[in-house]
C-alpha positions in Angstrom: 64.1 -63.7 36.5 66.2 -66.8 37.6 69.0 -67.2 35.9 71.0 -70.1 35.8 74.8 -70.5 34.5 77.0 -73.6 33.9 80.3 -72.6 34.3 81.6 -75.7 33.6 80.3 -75.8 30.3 82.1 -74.6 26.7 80.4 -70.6 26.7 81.6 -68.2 29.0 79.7 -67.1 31.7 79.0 -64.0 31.1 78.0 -64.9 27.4 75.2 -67.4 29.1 74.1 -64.2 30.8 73.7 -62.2 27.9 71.7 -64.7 26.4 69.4 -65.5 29.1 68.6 -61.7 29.2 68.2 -61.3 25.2 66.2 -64.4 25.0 63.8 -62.8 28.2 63.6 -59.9 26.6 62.8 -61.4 22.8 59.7 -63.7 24.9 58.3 -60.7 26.7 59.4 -62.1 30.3 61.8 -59.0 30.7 59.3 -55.9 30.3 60.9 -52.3 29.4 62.1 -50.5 32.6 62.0 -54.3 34.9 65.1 -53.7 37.0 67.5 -56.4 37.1 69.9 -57.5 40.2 72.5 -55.7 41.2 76.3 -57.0 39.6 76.2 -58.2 43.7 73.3 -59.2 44.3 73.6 -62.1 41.0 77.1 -62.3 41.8 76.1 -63.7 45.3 72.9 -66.0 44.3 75.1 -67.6 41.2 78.4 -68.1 43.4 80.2 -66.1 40.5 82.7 -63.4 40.6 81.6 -60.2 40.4 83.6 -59.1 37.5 81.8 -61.3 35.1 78.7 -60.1 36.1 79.8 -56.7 35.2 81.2 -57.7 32.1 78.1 -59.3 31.4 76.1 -56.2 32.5 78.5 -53.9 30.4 78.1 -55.7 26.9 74.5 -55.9 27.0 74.9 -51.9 27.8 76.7 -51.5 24.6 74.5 -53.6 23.0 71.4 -51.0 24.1 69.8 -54.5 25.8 69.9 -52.3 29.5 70.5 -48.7 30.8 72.1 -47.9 34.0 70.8 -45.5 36.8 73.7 -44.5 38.9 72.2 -45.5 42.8 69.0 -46.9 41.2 70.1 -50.0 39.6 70.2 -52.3 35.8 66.9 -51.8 33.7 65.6 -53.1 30.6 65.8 -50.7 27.6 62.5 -50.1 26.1 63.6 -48.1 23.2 66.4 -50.2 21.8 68.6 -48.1 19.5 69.8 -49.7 16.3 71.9 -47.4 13.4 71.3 -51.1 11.4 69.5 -50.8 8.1 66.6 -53.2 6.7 68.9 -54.8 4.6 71.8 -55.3 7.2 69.7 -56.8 9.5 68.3 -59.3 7.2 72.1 -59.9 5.9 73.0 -60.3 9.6 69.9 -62.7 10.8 70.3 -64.5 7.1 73.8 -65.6 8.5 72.5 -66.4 11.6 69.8 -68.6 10.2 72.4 -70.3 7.5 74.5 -71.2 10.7 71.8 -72.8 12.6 70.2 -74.9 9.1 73.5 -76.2 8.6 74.4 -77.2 12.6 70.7 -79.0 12.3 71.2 -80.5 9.2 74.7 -81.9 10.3 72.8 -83.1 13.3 70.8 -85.1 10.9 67.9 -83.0 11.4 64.9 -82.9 8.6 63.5 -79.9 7.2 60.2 -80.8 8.3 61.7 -81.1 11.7 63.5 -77.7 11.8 60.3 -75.9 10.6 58.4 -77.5 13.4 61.4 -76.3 15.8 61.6 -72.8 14.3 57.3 -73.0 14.0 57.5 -73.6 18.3 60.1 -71.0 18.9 58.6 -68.3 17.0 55.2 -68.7 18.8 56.5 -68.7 21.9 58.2 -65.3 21.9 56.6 -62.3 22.7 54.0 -63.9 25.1 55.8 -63.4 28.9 54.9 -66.7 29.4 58.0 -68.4 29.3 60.4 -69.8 31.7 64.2 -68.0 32.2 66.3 -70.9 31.9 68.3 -71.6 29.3 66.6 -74.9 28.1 65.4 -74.8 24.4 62.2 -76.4 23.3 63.3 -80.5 22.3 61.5 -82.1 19.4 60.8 -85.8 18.3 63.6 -87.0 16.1 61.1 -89.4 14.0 58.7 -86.8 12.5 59.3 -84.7 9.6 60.4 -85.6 5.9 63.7 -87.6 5.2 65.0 -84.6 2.8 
């Protein structure tokens, strides 16, 4: 996996990490058990300190994303552990979705255009065939409905 940061840019550094790694997992590019780089190893190829690396490392632990071997390395979780219910999950995604329609719909997106968005991203998880970046999939502003 490549990963690529901008620490110039508004997120921190090891929140870009985080999501490159749940968003490789959610497309199937990171399997169950695929080691990841050592905290020096990324450190080193990202020109980062070490410390965020680590920190990025340790929230995706807590967040049963990755496992640690002690002397073998960072590996994907396959069994992901979650104490959520049914219904919190759908509370917590529901948020998650109202926060992205309104963002879009500020942006002057159409509906039409934010199903087609949502339509491209769904299909496209779960197939390994995706890239690691962080780029997300543009669409034409002039289709969709006006509404």
């Amino acid at each position: 996996m490549n990963f690529r940061v901008n620490p110039a840019g508004g997120e921190p550094v090891y929140q870009q990490l985080l999501w490159q790694v749940k968003r490789a997992v959610a497309r199937g590019d990171l399997l169950p058990d695929e080691r990841l780089p050592s905290v020096r190893e990324l450190a080193a190829e990202l020109l980062i300190n070490p410390n965020t690396i680590a920190k990025a490392y340790r929230e995706m632990e807590r967040e049963g994303l990755i496992y640690t071997q002690p002397g073998r390395g960072v590996f994907v979780r396959a069994d992901r552990p979650t104490e959520l219910t049914e219904a919190a999950r759908e509370r917590i995604l529901g948020e998650l979705v109202e926060r992205v329609v309104v963002e879009a719909r500020l942006l002057g997106v159409s509906k039409g255009q934010l199903t087609g968005l949502f339509g491209t991203l769904v299909a496209g998880f779960g197939t390994g065939q995706a890239d690691s970046g962080t780029e997300r999939p543009a669409f034409d502003s002039n289709e969709g409905d006006a509404t």
